[in-house]
N, C-alpha and C positions, 0 to 999 in steps of 0.2 A: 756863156750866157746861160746856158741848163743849169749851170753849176749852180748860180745867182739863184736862181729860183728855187732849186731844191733845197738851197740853204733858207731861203726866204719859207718855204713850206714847213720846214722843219722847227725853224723859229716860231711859227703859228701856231705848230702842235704840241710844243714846250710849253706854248703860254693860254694853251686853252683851258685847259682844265684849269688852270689858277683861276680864270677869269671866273668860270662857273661855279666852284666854289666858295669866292669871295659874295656869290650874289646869293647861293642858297644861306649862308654864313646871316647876310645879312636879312633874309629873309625871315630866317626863325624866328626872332623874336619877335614878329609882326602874328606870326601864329598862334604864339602864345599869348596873345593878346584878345584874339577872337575866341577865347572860351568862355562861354557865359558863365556868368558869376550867380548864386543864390545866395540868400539869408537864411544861414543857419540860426534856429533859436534855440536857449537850453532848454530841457526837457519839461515839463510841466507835472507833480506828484499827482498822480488820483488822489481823489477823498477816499476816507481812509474807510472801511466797510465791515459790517460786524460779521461774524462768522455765518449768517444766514444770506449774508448778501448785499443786505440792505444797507443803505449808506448808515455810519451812526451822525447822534445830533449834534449841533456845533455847540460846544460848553465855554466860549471863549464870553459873551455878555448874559448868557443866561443862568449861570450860576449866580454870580452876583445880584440879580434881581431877585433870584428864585429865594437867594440867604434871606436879601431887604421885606421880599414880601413876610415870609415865615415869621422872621422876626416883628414885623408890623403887626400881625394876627394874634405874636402870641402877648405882646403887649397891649391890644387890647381886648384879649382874651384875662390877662390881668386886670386890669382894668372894669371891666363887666363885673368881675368875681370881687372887685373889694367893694364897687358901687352895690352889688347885691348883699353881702354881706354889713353894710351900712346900714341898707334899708330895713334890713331882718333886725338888727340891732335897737333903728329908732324903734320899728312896729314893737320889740318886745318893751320898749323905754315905754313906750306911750301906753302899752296895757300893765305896767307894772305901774306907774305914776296913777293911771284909772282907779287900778287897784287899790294901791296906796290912801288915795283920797276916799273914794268909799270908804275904806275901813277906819280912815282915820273919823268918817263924819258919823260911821256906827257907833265908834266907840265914845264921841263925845254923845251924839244921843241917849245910850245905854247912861250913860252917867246922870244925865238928865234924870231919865227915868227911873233911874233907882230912887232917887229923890221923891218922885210920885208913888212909887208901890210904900213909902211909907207912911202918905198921906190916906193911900187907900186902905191899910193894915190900922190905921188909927179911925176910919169910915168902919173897919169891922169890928173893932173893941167897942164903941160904941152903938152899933147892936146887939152886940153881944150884953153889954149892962143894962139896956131895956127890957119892958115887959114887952111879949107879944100881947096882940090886941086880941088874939082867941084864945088867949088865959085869963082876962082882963074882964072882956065882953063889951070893952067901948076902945073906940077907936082915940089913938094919942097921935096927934099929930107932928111932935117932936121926933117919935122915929119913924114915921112915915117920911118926914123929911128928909131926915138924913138914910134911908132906903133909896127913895127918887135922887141924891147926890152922889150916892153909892154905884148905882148902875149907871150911872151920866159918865163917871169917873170911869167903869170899867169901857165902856163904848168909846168912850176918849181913846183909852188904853190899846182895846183893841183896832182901831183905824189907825194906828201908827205901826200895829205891827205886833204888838205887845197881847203874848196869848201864855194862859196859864199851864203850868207842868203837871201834869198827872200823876198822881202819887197814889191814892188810895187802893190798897186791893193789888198793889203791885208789888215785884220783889223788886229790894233795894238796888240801885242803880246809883252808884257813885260817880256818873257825871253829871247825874242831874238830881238826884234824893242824898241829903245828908242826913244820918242817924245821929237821932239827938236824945234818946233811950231804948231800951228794950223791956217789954213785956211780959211774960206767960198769956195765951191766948189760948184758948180752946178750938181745937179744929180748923185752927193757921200754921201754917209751914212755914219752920223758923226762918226766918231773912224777909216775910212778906210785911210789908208795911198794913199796921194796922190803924194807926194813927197820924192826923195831919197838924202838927204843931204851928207850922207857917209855911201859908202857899209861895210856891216857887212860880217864875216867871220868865219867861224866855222870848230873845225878840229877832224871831229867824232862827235861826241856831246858835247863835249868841246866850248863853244864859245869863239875863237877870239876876237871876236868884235863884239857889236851887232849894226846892222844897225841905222842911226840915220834919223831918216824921219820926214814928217811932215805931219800931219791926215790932216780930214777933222773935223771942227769945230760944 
């Protein structure tokens, strides 16, 4: 009967460690289970930073605005510049037309009035063919009248504007004295007008007429 039981002993500790290792066996993988788990996330890049430190500026929608504006400015920057130049163009249009017309309404006048200086040229032939009244000693009414139409006519003459050229006693001047003889004169320097053959007339700086005289030789 010891026999029985030592064998029964032996057979126990044959099969003990099987047993315990079948349980730690089964055990592991329960371990491996209780390890907490985390969320790894992939890394995130810094902003990128200029060499002083500072972050630089995001160029991803500000370029495109920054092109849109520029070019908005410089088009109406264009724009300003042809409307200004427009306007410079009418301002010179409208003082050249100004222009224009003035001179065109001088020069119909001037035409006018050439027409008058030879009704006035023909007022002085005829006092010139009369007798004065203090060669006479009585007064003639016929060129007394035409004297009072004479200066009526020059007063006309001049409130239009109409003022006579100076010639006598001057040296000739060929934009406004034409030489229509020359003389020997005593004690005049040759070129000085010494005679007035027909008064000249000027209206403004317009000449009329230019006087026609005669130097000295």
């Amino acid at each position: 009967m010891s026999k029985r039981r030592h064998a029964h002993t032996d057979h126990q500790t044959e099969t003990g460690p099987s047993a315990a290792d079948a349980a730690a066996t089964a055990e592991q993988p329960q371990a491996a289970t209780d390890v907490p788990e985390f969320d790894v996330k992939p890394p995130v890049d810094a902003p990128a930073s200029s060499p002083d430190g500072s972050p630089e500026p995001e160029s991803t929608s500000v370029a495109p605005e920054a092109a849109e504006r520029m070019a908005l400015q410089r088009e109406r920057d264009e724009a300003q510049d042809k409307w200004l130049r427009a306007m410079a163009e009418l301002d010179n249009l409208r003082k050249r037309t100004r222009r224009e017309v003035a001179d065109a309404r001088r020069f119909a006048q001037a035409d006018t009035l050439r027409g008058f200086l030879d009704v006035l040229d023909n007022l002085e032939r005829a006092l010139q063919s009369t007798v004065p009244a203090a060669d006479t000693g009585a007064p003639d009414p016929f060129r007394d009248g035409i004297e009072l139409i004479r200066q009526r006519f020059r007063t006309v003459l001049q409130d239009l504007g109409v003022t006579p050229i100076e010639a006598q006693g001057l040296h000739l001047d060929p934009l406004v004295h034409e030489a229509v003889g020359q003389l020997p004169r005593e004690g005049a320097e040759p070129g000085t007008i010494i005679e007035v053959a027909q008064a000249g007339y000027r209206l403004g700086e317009l000449v009329l007429r230019p006087a026609r005289v005669i130097i000295c030789a």
